[in-house]
C-alpha positions in Angstrom: 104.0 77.4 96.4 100.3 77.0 96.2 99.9 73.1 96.4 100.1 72.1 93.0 102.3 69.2 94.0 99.1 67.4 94.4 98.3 67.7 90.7 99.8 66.1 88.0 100.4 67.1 84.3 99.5 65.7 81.2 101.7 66.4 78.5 104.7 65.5 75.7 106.6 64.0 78.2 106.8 60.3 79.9 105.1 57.1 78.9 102.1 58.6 78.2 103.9 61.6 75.8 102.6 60.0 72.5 98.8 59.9 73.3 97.5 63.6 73.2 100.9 64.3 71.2 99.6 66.3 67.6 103.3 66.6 66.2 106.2 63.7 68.5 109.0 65.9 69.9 112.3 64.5 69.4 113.5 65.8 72.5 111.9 66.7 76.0 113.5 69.5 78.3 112.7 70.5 81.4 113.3 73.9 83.0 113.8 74.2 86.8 113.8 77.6 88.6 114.4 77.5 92.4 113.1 81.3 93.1 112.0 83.5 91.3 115.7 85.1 90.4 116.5 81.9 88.8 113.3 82.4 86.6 114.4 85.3 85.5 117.9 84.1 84.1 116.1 80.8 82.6 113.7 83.3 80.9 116.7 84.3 78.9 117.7 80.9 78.0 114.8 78.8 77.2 114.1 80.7 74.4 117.1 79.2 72.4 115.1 76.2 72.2 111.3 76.6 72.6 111.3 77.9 69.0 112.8 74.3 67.5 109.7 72.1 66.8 111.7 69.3 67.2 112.0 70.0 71.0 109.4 70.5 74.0 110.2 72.2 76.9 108.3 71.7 80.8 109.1 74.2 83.6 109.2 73.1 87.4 109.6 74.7 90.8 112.5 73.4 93.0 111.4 73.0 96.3 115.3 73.6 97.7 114.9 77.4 98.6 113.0 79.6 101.1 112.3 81.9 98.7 109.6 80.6 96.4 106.6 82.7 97.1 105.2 83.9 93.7 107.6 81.1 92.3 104.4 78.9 91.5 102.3 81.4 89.3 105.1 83.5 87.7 106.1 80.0 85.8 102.2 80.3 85.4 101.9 83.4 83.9 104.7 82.4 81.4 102.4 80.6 79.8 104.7 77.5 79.9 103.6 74.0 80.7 104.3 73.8 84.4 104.9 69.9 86.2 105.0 69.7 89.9 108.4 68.6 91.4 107.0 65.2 92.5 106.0 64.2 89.4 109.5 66.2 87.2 111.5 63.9 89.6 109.5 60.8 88.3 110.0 61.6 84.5 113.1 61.1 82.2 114.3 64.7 80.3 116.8 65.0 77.7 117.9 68.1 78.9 117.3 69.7 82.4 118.6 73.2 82.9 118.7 75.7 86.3 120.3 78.4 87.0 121.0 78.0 90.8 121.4 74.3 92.5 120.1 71.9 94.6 118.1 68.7 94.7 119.2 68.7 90.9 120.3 65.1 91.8 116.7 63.8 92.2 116.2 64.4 88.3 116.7 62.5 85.7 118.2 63.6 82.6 121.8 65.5 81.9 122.0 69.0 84.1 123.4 71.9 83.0 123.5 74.8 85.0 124.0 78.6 84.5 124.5 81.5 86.8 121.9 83.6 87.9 123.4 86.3 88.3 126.4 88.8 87.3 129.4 86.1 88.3 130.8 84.2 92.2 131.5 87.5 94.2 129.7 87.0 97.5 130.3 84.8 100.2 127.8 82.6 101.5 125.6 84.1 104.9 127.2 82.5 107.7 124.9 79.9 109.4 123.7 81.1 112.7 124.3 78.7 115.8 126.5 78.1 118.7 129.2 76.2 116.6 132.7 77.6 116.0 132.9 79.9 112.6 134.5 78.4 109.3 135.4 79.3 106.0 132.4 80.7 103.3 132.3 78.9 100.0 131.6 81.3 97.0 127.7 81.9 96.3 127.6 79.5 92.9 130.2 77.6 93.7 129.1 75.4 96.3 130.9 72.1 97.1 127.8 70.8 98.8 125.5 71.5 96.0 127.2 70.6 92.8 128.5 67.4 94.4 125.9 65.0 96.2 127.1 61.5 97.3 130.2 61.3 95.1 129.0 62.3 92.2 129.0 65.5 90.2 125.9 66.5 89.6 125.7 68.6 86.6 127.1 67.1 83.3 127.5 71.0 82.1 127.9 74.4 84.1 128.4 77.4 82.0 130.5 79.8 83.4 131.0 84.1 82.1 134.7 84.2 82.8 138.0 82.6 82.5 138.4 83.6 86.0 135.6 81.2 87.0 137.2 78.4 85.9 140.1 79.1 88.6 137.8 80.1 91.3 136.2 76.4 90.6 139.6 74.8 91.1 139.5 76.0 94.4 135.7 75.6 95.5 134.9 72.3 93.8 137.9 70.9 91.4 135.5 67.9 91.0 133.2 69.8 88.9 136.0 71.1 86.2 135.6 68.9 83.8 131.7 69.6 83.2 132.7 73.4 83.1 132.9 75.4 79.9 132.9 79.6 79.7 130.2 81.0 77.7 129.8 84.6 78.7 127.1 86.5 80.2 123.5 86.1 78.6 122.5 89.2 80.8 125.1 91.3 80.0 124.7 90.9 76.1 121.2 91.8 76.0 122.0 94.4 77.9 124.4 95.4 75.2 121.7 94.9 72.4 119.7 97.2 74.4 121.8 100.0 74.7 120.2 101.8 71.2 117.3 101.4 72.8 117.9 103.8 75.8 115.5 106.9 74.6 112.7 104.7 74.6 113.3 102.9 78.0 113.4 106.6 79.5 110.2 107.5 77.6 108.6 104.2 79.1 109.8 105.1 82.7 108.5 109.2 82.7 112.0 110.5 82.6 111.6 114.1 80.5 114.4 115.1 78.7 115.6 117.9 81.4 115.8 115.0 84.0 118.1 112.9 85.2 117.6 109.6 86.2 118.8 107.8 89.3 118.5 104.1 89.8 117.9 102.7 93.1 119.4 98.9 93.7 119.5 96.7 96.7 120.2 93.3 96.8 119.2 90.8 99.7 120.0 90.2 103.4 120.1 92.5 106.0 123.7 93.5 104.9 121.8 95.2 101.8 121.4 98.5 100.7 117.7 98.0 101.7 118.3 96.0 105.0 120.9 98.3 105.9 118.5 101.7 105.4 115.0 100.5 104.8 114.1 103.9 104.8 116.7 104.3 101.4 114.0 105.4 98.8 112.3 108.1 101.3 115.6 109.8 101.6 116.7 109.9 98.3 113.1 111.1 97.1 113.1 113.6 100.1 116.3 114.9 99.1 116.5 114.9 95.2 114.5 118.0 93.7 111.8 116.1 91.9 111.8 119.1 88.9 115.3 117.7 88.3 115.6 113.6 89.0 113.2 110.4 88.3 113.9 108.1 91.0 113.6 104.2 89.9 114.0 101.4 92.5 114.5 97.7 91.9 114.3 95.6 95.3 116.0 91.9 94.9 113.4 89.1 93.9 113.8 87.3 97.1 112.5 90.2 99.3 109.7 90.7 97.2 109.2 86.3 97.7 109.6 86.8 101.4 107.2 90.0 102.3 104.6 89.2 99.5 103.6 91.9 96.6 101.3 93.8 99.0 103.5 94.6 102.1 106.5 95.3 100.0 104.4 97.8 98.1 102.5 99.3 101.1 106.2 99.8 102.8 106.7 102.3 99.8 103.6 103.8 99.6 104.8 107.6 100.5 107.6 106.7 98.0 105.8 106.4 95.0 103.5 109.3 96.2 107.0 111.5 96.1 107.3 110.0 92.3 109.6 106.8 92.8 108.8 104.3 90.2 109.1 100.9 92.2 110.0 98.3 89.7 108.0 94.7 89.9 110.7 91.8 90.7 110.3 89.8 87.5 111.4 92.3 84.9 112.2 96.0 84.1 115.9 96.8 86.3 117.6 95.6 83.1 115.8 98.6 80.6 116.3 101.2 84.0 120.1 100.3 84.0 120.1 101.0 80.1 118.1 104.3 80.7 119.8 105.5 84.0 122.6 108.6 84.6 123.7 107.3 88.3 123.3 104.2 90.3 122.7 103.8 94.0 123.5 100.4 95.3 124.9 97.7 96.9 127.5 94.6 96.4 124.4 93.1 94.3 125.1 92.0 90.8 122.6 94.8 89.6 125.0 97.7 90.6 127.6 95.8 89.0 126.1 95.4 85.9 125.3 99.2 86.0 129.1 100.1 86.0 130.0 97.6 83.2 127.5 99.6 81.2 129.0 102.9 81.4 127.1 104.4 84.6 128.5 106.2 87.5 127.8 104.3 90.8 127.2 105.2 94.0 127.2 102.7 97.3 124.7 102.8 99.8 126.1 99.8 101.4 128.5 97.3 100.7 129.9 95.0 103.1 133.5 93.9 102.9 133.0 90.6 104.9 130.0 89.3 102.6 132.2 90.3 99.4 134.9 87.2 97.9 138.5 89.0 97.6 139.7 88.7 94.2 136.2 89.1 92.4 134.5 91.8 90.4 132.6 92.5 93.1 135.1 93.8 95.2 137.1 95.1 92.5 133.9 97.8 92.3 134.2 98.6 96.2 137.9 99.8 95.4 136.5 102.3 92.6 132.5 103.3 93.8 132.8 105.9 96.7 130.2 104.8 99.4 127.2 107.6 100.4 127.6 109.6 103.3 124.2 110.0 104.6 125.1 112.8 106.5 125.9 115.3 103.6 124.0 116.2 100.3 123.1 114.0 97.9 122.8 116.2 95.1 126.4 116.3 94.9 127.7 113.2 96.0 125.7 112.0 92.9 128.1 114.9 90.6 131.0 113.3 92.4 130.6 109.9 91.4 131.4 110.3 87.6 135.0 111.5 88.8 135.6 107.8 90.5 134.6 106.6 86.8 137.1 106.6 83.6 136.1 104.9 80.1 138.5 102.6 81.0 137.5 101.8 84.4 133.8 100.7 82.7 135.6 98.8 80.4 137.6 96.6 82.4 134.7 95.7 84.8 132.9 95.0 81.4 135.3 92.6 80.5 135.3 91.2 83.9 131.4 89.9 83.8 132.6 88.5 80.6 135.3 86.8 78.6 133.4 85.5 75.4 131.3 89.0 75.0 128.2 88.4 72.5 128.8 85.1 72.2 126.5 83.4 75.4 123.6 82.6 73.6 125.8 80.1 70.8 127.7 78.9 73.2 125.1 78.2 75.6 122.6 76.8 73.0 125.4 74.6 71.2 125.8 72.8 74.8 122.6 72.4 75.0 122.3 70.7 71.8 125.2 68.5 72.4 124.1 67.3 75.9 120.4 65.9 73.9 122.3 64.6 71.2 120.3 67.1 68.7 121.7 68.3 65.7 121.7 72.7 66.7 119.7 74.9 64.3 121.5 76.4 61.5 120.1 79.9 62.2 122.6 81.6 64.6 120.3 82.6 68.4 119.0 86.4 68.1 120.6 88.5 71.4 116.9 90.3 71.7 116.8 93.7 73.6 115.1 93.9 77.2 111.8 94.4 77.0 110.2 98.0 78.0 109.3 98.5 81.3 105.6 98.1 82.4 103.7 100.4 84.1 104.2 100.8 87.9 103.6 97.6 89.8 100.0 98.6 92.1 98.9 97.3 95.5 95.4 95.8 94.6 92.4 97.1 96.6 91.4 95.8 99.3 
């Protein structure tokens, strides 16, 4: 954060909304994002409703994670009206929407939350301290932070799957009657996007007589990166650079923690060896689209890669951070796991044999159980939970956008 909470906004919002106010909105919203991941899934959302006139929409940073660095001026850059969190906690909303949780309660206005990522499938990290071990809630599902002091806090939490609904039962049964399945926003751009595949490879240097292999790693030290942080300097060592583009995307929250600079200088003889290191806001979604092979982890990225249609690979995935029964580990039963010690080259042919049509389509359908349909669903909800009549013009499901150039380390 960079000390804006010092600041405070003028704006369409508040007792003092009608003052500077050129055309009254009917409706104020406000947008929370609690890192930078969150952000990113919003990004997808807000748009349903910034293009009504009748409604005017404020982003705010959360203080409730550790991993806000670059939070602060990526809402910024949006160009979106940005509030600090002690004044969005001191103004009344007709809508506030996040896509994680915590300190919601504080707000004031109905909540509805999304996911932030491809579904529940990890556990959460297991505290450190000297106290006996206990049971991991499911990431997303968290008792703690969808209940606070007897009361459910969000009056809405859109869910991809069927399957989510039962998994709620069991992590917070309190919060089942504020739950409603709308599919996968990610996932159906995604979809939109897939025509588009030429032109993402075009944008990321891959020539037509290459292949393209996609680099993932989530978080943590269980990672794909935290496990081998050496991962894209082995696989553009090994891979014959006349033959393969190598693509990395490194989760958001590593990027929050290190800052831009160090993550970028740890990769410097990467990208000298060609690897195309994606920045953390935007970009993974077209590489997926445009990739022949995925290396990655239990992170909702490699995930998303096989529901697409790609051969996976797993550089890591740990069995104790995974929740039984999900789509997550579902893909450790199918994706063989790298062995480091032989060649790449063809453990990379050998993946497409773990792979069937079929097997892409089921973990398809397990990101999602209302496919195309998020953007309605979610925006209809939205609409409801102001008391707002919905547009008549059904949402556009818009293609990812193509990638920017390389992210650079800024001189010194």
């Amino acid at each position: 954060m960079d000390g804006t909470t010092d600041s405070w906004e003028q704006g369409p919002f508040g007792l003092d909304a009608r003052r500077g106010s050129t055309m009254p909105a009917q409706r104020s919203v406000l947008a929370v994002a609690h890192h930078l991941t969150a952000a990113t899934r919003l990004a997808d959302v807000m748009p349903l409703l910034e293009t009504d006139r009748r409604v005017a929409v404020a982003y705010t940073a959360a203080p409730a994670s550790i991993f806000t660095g670059g939070l602060d001026s990526h809402l910024r850059d949006l160009g979106g009206l940005v509030l600090p969190w002690r004044q969005a906690v001191t103004t009344r909303f007709d809508l506030v929407v996040a896509a994680s949780h915590g300190l919601l309660e504080n707000l004031h206005g109905p909540v509805m939350t999304i996911l932030h990522g491809g579904g529940p499938g990890k556990l959460l990290g297991r505290l450190r301290g000297i106290g006996p071990p206990a049971a991991r809630p499911v990431t997303g599902l968290i008792r703690e932070r969808i209940v606070v002091a007897g009361r459910v806090v969000p009056s809405a939490m859109a869910l991809a799957h069927e399957r989510h609904l039962r998994m709620l039962d069991h992590e917070c049964p309190e919060a089942r009657p504020v739950a409603f399945v709308c599919g996968d926003p990610c996932l159906d751009r995604l979809t939109a996007s897939l025509p588009h595949r030429e032109a993402y490879r075009r944008a990321l240097g891959v020539q037509r007589d290459r292949r393209l292999v996609f680099v993932s790693s989530t978080w943590d030290r269980d990672s794909l990166f935290g496990s081998h942080p050496d991962v894209l300097l082995r696989v553009a060592s090994e891979l014959p650079r006349d033959e393969y583009q190598i693509v990395a995307a490194l989760h958001p929250h590593i990027w929050s923690w290190y800052g831009r600079r160090q993550v970028l200088s740890w990769h410097t003889d990467c990208t000298r060896l060609g690897v195309r290191l994606l920045p953390p806001e935007e970009g993974w979604r077209a590489a997926l689209v445009a990739a022949d092979r995925v290396i990655g982890d239990h992170g909702s990225v490699t995930y998303y890669g096989a529901a697409l249609g790609v051969p996976v690979l797993l550089g890591a995935f740990p069995e104790d951070s995974v929740a039984p029964g999900t789509h997550t580990a579902r893909l450790g039963t199918v994706a063989p796991r790298v062995d480091w010690t032989r060649p790449l080259v063809s453990q990379l042919g050998e993946a497409a044999l773990a792979f069937t049509g079929r097997v892409h389509d089921e973990m398809r359908q397990d990101l999602s159980s209302r496919p195309g349909e998020a953007a309605r669903l979610i925006r209809a909800e939205m609409y409801r939970l102001m008391r707002l009549r919905d547009q008549a013009r059904p949402p556009d499901v818009l293609p990812v956008p193509v990638p920017c150039p390389p992210t650079r380390m800024r001189a010194a």
